[in-house]
N, C-alpha and C positions, 0 to 999 in steps of 0.2 A: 475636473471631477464634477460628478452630479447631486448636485446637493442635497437630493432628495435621499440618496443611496445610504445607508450606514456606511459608518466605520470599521473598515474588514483587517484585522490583521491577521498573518497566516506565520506557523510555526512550522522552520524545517524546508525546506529547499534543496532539497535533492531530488532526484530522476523525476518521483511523481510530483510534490510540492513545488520544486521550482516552475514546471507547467503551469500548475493550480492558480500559482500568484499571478504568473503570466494572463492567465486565460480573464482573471478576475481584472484585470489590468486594461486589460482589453476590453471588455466590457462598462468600464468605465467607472470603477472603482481606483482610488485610489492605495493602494494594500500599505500597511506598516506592516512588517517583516522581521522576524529574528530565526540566526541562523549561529549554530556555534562556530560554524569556521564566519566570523564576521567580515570577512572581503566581501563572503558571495552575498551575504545580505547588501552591501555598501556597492556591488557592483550591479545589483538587481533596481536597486535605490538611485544607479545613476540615472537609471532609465526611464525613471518614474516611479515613485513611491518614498517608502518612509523606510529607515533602517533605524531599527530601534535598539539600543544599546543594552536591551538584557529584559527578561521577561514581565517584571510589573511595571514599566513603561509603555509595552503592549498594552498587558491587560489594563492598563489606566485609558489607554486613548481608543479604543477600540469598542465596540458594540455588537461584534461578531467576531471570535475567536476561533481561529483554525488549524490544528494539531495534525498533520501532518509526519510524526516520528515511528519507529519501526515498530516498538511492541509496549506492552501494557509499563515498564520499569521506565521509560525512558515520557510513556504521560503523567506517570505518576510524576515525575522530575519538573517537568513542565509544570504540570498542574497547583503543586505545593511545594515541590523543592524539600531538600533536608528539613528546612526548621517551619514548615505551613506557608511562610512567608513570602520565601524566597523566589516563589512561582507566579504566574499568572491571575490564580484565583482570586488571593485575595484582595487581590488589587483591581478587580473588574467590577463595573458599574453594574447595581442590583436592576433585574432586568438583561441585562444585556447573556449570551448564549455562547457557548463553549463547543464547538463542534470534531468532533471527534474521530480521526479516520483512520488510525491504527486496525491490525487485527490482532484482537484480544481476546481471553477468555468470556461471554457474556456475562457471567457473572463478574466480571471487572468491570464492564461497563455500567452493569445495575448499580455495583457501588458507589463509582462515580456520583452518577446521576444525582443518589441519594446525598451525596458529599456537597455538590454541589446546589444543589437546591437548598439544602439545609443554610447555604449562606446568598440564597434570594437570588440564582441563576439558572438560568434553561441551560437543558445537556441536551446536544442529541448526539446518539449513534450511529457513525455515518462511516462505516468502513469501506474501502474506495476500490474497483478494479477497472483493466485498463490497458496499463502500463505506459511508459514514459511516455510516446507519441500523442497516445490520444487526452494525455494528463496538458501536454501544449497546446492543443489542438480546441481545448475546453470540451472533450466529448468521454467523461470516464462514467464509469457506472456508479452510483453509491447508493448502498444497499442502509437506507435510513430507519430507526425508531426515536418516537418520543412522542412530547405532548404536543398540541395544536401552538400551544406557544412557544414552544422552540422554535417550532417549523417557520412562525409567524414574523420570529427575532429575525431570521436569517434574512428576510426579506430580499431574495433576489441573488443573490451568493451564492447558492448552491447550482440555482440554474446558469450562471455563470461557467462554473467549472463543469459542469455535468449534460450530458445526453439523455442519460437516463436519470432519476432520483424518484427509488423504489421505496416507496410508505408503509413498512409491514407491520407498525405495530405503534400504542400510543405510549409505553414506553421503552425502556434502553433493555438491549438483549436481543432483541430480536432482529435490527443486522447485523448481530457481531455472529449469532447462530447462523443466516442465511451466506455471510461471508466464510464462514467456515467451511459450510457445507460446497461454496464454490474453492474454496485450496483446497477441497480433500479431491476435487476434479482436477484442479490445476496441474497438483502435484503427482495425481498417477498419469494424466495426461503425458507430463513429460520424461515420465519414468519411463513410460511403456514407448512413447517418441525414441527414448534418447537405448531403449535396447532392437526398436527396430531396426533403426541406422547401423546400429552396429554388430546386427547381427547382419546384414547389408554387406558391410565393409568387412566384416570374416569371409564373407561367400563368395568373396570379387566381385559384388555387384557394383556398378558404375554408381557412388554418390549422389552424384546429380541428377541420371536418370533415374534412380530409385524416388528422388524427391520428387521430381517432377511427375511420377507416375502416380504416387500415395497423394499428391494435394491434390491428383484428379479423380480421383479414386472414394471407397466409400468408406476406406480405412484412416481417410486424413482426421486431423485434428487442428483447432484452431493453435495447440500448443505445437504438433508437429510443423506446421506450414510455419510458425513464428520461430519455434528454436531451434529447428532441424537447419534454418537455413544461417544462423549464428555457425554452427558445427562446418558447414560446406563452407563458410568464410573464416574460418580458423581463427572467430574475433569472441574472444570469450571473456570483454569488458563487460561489467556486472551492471545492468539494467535492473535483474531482479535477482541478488544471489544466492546462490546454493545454501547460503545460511539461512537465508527466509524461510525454506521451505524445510529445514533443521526445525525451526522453529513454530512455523505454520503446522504441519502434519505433526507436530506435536500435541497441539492445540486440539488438533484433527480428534488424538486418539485421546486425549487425556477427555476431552467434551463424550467420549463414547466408553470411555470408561467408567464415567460416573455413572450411566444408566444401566453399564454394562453391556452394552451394544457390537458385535462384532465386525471388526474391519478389517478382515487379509490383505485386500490389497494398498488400503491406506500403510499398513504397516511393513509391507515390503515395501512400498515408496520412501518409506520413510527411512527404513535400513539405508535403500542408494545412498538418499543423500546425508544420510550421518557417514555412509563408509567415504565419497564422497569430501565431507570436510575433514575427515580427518588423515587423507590422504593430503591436503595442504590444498585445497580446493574450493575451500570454505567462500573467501569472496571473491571468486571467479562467478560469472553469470552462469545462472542453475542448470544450462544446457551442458555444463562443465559435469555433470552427472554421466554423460558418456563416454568419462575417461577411466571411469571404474573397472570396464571392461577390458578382458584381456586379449592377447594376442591381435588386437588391429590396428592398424596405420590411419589415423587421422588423416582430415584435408591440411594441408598447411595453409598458416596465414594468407590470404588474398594483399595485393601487394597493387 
């Protein structure tokens, strides 16, 4: 380790966190790690790093905190736990920064900020996009707000994991808004992906050549050319699932409700993938939104 470097630990290890530790690993950070299934932390930890036994052990040894968890209930969990205690907060060094990469309401991340600085720590808002690959790969996007000293804490951790790290604002809210605003893309992206295809596969068009022709074409999308080609391999293991974007384009509409803002097409996206989970779909990967549709023959499993 480089002694120069802070103390990084990261919260959550799944698809994109487990990269994230990875990439910071790699760069020469030594990560402490908490993970609720405790193997995978202890299995990450064989390889280098710290597997920490439960969350204010992190936040005791650490100087840079990284959240990493699905939605705003499960930072809260993190953050202070049932009784304030039981989380990371209060047990982290005054000074030391809390960083943040769920996608939440922005105003949950305001409050945050405000929670947490009230007990002598930097927040930033850093919600992440990417997906699993470029999450190992250390090249995801994070769409960052806060003050110059948050930014300052992090010293180096963020461009660790990160290609890009966008600075929209000096404080919280303002990437959880710019994150938003990229799943309200996301998510018609692959709505409108996942009824081409199948309106495709109604007409007898060849699968494969349909794909091949639309990622050359001026109709592709970065979400068609990534989940169109999950559907052609009949692998619908959940990288980003169909519940995300339940819950993402939630966020979508409820952020555009309050201003009262109109979204048609956020909100048929958002229908798919509600009809979607509750066909039993829920945590299949989101490209599973093109089984909503009727009378077509999928590709089978690739083998």
């Amino acid at each position: 380790m480089n002694s120069s470097l802070p103390t990084v630990g990261l919260i959550g290890l799944g698809a994109m966190g487990g990269g994230m530790a990875a990439s910071l690993r790699r760069a020469g950070f030594t990560p402490h790690v908490f993970d609720v299934r405790a193997e995978v932390a202890q299995a990450f930890a064989a390889e280098g790093g710290h597997a920490c036994p439960d969350l204010p052990s992190l936040g005791a040894a650490c100087d840079v905190v990284i959240s990493v968890v699905v939605n705003a209930d499960q930072t809260q969990a993190v953050l202070f736990g049932p009784d304030g205690q039981s989380g990371c907060a209060a047990h982290m060094k005054p000074g030391s920064v809390f960083v943040m990469c769920s996608t939440v309401d922005p105003k949950v991340s305001v409050d945050f900020e405000r929670r947490l600085n009230a007990l002598g720590l930097h927040y930033l808002d850093a919600p992440i996009s990417g997906g699993a690959a470029k999450a190992a790969a250390g090249q995801i996007t994070m769409m960052t707000s806060g003050t110059d000293a948050a930014y300052a804490a992090c010293a180096g951790a963020l461009e660790a994991m990160a290609a890009k790290v966008y600075k929209l604002g000096k404080q919280a809210g303002a990437g959880s808004k710019v994150k938003i605003i990229n799943q309200l893309l996301a998510g018609v992206h692959i709505a409108a992906a996942a009824e081409a295809m199948a309106l495709g596969l109604r007409e007898g068009v060849d699968p494969h050549d349909l794909y091949e022709v639309i990622t050359h074409s001026a109709g592709n999308s970065w979400m068609f050319e990534n989940r169109m080609a999950h559907v052609l391999a009949g692998d619908y293991t959940p990288l980003s699932a169909v519940d995300i974007f339940v819950k993402d384009l939630g966020l979508v509409l409820d952020t555009a409700r309050s201003s009262k803002f109109p979204l048609p097409l956020s909100s048929t996206a958002h229908q798919m993938f509600m009809q979607a989970s509750t066909a039993g779909f829920a945590r299949e990967d989101d490209s599973a939104v093109i089984k909503i549709f009727p009378g077509i023959e999928l590709p089978p499993a690739s083998r």
